[in-house]
C-alpha positions as CSV (number, residue, x, y, z in Angstrom):
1,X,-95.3,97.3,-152.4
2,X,-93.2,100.8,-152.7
3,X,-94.7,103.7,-151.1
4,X,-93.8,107.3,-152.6
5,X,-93.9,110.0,-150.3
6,X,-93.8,113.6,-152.4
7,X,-93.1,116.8,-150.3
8,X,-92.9,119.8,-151.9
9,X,-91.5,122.8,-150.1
10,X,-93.7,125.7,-149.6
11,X,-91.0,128.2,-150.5
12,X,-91.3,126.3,-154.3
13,X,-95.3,126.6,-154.2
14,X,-94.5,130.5,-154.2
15,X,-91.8,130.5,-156.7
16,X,-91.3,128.2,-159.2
17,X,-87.6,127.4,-160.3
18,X,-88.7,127.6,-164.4
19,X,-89.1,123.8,-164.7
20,X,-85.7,122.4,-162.8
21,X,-88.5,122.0,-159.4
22,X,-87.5,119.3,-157.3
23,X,-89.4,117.8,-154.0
24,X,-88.6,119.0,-150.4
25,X,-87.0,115.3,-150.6
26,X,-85.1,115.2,-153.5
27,X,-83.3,118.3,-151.8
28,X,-82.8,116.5,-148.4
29,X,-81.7,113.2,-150.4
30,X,-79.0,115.4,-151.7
31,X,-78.0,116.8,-148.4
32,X,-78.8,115.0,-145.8
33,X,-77.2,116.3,-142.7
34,X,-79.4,119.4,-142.8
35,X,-82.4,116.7,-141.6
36,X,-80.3,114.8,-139.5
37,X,-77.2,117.0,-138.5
38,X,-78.8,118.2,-135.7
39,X,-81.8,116.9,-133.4
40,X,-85.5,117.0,-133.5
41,X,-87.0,120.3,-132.6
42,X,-90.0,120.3,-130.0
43,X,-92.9,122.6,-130.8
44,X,-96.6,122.3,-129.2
45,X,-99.9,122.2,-130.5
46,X,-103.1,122.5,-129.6
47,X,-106.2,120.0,-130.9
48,X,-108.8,122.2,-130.4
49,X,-112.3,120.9,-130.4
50,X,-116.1,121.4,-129.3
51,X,-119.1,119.7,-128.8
52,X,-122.3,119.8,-131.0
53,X,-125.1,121.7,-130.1
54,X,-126.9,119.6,-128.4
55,X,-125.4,116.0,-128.9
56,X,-121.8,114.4,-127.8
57,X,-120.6,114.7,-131.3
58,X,-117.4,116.7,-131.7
59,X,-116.0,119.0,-134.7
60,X,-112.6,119.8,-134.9
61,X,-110.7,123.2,-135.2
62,X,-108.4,123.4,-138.3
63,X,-106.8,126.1,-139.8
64,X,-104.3,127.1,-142.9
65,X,-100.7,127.6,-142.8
66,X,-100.0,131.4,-143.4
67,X,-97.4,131.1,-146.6
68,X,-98.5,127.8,-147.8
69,X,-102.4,128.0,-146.9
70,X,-102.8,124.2,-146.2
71,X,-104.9,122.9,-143.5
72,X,-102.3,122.8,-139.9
73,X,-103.8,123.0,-136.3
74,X,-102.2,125.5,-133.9
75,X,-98.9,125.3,-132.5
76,X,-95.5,126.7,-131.8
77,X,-92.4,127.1,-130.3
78,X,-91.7,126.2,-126.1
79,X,-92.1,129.9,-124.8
80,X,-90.0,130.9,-121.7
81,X,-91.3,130.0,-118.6
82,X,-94.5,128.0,-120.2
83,X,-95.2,125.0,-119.6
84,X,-96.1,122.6,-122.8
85,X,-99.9,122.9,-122.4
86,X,-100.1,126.9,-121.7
87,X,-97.8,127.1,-124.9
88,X,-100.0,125.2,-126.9
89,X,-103.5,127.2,-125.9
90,X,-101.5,130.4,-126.0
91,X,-100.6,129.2,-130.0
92,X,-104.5,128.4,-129.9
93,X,-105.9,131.9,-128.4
94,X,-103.1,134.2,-131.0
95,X,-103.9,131.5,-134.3
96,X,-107.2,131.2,-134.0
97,X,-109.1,132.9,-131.3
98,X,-110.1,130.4,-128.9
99,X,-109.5,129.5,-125.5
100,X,-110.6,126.4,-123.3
101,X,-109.0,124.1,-120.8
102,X,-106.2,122.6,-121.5
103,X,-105.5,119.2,-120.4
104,X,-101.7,119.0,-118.9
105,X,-100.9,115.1,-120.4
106,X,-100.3,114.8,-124.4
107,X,-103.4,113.3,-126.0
108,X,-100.2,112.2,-128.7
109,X,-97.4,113.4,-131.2
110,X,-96.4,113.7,-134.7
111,X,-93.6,114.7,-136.3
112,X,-93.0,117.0,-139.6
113,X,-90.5,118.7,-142.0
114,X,-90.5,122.8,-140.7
115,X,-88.9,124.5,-143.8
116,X,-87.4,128.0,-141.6
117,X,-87.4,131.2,-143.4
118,X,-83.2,130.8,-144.4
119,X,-84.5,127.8,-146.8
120,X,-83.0,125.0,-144.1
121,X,-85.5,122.6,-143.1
122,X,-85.9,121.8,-139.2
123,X,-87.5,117.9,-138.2
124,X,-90.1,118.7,-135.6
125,X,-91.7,116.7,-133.0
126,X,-95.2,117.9,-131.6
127,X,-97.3,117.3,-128.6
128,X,-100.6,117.8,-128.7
129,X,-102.7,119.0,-126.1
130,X,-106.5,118.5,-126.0
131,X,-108.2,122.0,-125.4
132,X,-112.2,122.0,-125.2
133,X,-112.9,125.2,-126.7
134,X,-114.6,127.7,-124.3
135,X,-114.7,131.2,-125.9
136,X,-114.1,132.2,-129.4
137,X,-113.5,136.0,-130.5
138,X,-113.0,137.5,-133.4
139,X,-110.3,139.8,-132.5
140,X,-106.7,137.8,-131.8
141,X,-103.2,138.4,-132.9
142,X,-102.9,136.3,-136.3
143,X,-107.2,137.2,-137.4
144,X,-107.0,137.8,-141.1
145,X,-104.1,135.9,-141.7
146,X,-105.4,132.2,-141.9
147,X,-108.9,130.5,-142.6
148,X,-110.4,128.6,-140.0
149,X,-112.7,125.8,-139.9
150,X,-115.0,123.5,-137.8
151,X,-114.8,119.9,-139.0
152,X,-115.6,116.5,-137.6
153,X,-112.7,114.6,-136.9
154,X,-112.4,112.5,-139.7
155,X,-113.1,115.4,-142.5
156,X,-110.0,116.8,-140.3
157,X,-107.9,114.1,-140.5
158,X,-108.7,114.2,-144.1
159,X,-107.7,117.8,-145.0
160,X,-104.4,117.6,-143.1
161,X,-101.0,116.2,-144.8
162,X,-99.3,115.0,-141.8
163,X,-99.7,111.0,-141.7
164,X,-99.1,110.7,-137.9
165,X,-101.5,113.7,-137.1
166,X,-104.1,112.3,-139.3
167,X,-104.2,109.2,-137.6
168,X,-103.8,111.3,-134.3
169,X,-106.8,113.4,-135.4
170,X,-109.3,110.5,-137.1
171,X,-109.3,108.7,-133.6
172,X,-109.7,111.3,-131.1
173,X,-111.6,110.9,-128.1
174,X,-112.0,113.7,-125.6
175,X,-110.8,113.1,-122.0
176,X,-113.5,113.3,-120.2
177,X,-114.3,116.3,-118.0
178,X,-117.3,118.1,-120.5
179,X,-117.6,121.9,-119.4
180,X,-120.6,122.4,-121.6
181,X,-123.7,123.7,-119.8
């Protein structure tokens, strides 16, 4: 069985080439040293989540790209004198609003295609970091710039195109330590 994996670049969702549009792949196929010429880049993310009132069950935090408008969870860049996990709920806090504790370990990884503003495309790897979600305001860096939403983690999994984070997502099981009161 032959699997076909279609990647389309965001940059050709927001302008079409008048019918010669070819797949984020088809482009790398062609040139592939600018996927592996140089090595992975490491970014940070945060898997944000909450409990239900009043149960165990726990929804998800999701929220769209800024150009492209798919469904992404927060993360980022390392930041200078972070470490992993304060980079990740400081993506969190300036994405979406929320804050929480951060666990320190990686609850896992997953890897992408980043296409960078020049048109080149950067292969990312990203830790995620489990943050139970403590405080949510309305008034953070990026508000008005994405849609956010509060899923279960399966409907996540689901709305997100990353294979690796969907899996990462669709069995996720807080680490213990519940600060709900």
């Amino acid at each position: 069985m032959t699997i076909y994996i279609v990647l389309k670049s965001e940059k050709q969702d927001r302008k079409p080439t008048g019918g010669n549009s070819q797949t984020l792949l088809q482009q790398l196929a062609r040139t592939p040293d600018k996927l592996f010429g140089k090595a992975f880049g490491q970014q940070y993310g945060a898997l944000c989540f909450r409990y239900k009132e009043g149960g165990s069950e726990i929804e998800v935090l999701v929220i769209t790209s800024r150009e492209s408008r798919r469904w992404i969870i927060p993360k980022g860049w390392p930041m200078k004198g972070k470490k992993p996990y304060e980079a990740a709920a400081i993506e969190a806090w300036e994405e979406a609003g929320v804050r929480g504790k951060a666990k320190k370990k990686p609850v896992g990884r997953y890897t992408y295609l980043k296409e960078l503003d020049d048109g080149n495309v950067a292969p990312c790897i990203v830790e995620m970091f489990q943050i139970e979600v403590t405080e949510i305001s309305t008034d953070f860096k990026e508000r008005g710039q994405r849609l956010f939403d509060w899923v279960s983690p399966s409907e996540a999994a689901r709305r997100v195109r990353e294979i690796e984070l969907k899996s990462l997502l669709v069995n996720f099981k807080p680490n213990a330590t519940k600060t709900r009161g």
